[in-house]
BADREN-590531 format. One record per residue (C-alpha): residue number from 1; z, x, y. Coordinates in steps of 0.1 Angstrom, whole numbers, plus 5000, padded with zeros to 4 digits. Layout:
N
<site NUM <Z X Y>>
...
END
This chain:
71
<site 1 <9213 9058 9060>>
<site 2 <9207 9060 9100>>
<site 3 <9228 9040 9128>>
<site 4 <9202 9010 9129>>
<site 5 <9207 9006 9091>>
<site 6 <9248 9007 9095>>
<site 7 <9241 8983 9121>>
<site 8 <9226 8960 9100>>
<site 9 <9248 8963 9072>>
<site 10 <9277 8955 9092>>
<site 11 <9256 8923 9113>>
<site 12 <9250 8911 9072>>
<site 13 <9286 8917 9057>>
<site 14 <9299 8899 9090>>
<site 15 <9274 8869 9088>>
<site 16 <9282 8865 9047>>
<site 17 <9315 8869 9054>>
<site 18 <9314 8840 9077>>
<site 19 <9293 8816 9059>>
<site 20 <9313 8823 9029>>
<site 21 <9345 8821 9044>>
<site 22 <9356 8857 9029>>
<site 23 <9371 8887 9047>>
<site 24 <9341 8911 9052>>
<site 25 <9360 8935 9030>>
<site 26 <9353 8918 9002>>
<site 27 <9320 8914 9010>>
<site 28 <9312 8945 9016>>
<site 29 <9322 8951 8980>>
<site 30 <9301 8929 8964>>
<site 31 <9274 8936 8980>>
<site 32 <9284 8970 8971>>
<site 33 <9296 8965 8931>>
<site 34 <9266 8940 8930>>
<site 35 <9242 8968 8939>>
<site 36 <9223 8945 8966>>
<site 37 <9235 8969 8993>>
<site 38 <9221 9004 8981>>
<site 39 <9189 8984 8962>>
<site 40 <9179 8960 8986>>
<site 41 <9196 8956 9019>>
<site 42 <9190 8991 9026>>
<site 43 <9152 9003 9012>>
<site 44 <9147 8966 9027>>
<site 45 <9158 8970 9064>>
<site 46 <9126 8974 9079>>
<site 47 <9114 8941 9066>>
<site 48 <9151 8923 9064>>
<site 49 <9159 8930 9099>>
<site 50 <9126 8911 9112>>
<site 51 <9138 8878 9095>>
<site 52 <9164 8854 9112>>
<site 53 <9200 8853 9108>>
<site 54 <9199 8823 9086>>
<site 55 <9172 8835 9067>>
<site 56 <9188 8872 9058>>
<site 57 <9219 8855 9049>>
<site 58 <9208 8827 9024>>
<site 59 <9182 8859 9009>>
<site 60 <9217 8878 9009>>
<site 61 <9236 8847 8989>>
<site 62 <9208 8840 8966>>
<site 63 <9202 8878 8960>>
<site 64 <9245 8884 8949>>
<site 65 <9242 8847 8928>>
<site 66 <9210 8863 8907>>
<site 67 <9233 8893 8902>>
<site 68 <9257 8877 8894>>
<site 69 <9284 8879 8921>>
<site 70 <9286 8850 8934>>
<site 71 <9286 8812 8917>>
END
């Protein structure tokens, strides 16, 4: 993982964290348990990080219900 990646992952777990009304924490461990972080997010960034912030997020949502992690 390089600094523009961390970057990322910290702009998503902040703008889930928001829409969801969760502390980022816990966020960042579902992305994390839910394996969306290390099999998507991340081999994803140089598409993900093109789209808007609304965009990523609903993805990001829709990506954690399909796994299961969110209802």
């Amino acid at each position: 993982m390089n600094l523009e990646q961390l970057s990322f992952i910290t702009y998503c777990v902040g703008n889930l964290a928001d829409t969801l009304k969760m502390a980022p924490g816990k966020v960042y461990r579902l992305l994390r348990s839910s394996g969306v972080l290390n099999d998507y997010i991340i081999p994803g960034y140089d598409i993900l990080h093109t789209f808007s912030k609304d965009y990523i997020t609903n993805d990001l949502i829709d990506c954690l219900k399909d796994k299961g992690a969110l209802q």
